[in-house]
N, C-alpha and C positions, 0 to 999 in steps of 0.2 A: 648512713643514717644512724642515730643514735639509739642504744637500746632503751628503750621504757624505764624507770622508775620501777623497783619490785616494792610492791606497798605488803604490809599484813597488818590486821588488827583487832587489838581485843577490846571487849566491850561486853559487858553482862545484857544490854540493852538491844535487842533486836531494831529497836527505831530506829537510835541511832548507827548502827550497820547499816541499815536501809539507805539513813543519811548520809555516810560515806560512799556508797554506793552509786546514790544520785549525782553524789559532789564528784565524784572520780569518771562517772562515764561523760557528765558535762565540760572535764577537763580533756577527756579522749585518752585516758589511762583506764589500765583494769586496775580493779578492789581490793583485787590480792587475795589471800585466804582472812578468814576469818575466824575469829576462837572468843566463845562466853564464856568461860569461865576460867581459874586461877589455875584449874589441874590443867587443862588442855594445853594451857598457857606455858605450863611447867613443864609438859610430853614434847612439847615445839620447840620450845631453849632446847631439849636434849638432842631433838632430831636434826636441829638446826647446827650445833656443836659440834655433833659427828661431821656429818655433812660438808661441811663449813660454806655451806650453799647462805648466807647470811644477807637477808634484804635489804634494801636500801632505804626506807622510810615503817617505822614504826607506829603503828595508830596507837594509843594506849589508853583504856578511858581509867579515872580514880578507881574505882568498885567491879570487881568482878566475881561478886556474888559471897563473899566471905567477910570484907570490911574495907574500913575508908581509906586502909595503905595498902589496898591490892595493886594500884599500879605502879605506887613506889616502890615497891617491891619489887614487882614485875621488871621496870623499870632500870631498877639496881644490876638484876640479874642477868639482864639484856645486854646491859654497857659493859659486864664483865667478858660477855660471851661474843659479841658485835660492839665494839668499840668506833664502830665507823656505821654505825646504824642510826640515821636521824631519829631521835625519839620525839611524839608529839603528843603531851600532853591531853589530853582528851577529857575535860574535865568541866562540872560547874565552878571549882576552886579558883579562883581566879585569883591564889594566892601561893597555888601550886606553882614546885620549884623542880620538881623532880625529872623535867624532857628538856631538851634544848630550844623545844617552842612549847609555847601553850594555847591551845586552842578550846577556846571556853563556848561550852556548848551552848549557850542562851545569847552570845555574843550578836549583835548587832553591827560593830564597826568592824571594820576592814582588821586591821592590828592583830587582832586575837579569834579572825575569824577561821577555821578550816581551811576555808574557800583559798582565802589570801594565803596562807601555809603552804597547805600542794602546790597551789601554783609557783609560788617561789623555791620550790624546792624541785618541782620536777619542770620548770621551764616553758610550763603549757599555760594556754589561755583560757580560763573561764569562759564559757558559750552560755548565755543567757537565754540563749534560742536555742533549743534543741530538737524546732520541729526543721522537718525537712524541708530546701527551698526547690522552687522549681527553676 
């Protein structure tokens, strides 16, 4: 059996962490950890570098509480440290260049959706039904 996808993701935005959250137990993966803000963001590159424990899919939204190139930033600094780390763009920018996907957070079609993202990257199927069957 195959191991899991290790997701992590930053987001200044608690909703949308909620939203990845939703989006990943509907896929039957875990969320991963979580981080709001650029410092935390910048303690995790470190731990992660020593470590070299490095996940396999990156959530990264634009803003993480300081300005509009927090996660190009972030972003940069990632691909230096995990160069084999999918990065996905997590953004309204739907002009953003800065992840190997982009995932536009007001997105409606499939293309630039999240949804569509993980699932292709980690293999799993979206479950539209979540409630339990008998």
């Amino acid at each position: 059996m195959a191991k899991d996808k290790i997701l992590v993701q930053f987001d200044f935005d608690e909703n949308y962490g909620t939203v990845v959250d939703l989006i990943c137990f509907n896929l039957g993966i875990d969320s991963g950890k979580y981080f709001k803000t650029f410092k935390d963001a910048n303690a995790y590159l470190m731990i992660i570098n020593k470590s070299k424990d490095f996940p396999d899919i990156a959530i990264i939204a634009g803003y993480l509480g300081r300005g509009s190139t927090d996660g190009e930033e972030l972003a940069k600094k990632f691909r230096e440290i995990s160069p084999k780390t999918k990065i996905i763009a997590y953004t309204a920018d739907d002009e953003a260049k800065w992840g190997d996907y982009l995932a536009i957070k007001s997105s409606d079609g499939q293309e630039n959706s999240l949804i569509g993202i993980l699932a292709k990257l980690t293999g799993k199927e979206f479950n539209f039904d979540n409630s339990k069957t008998k």
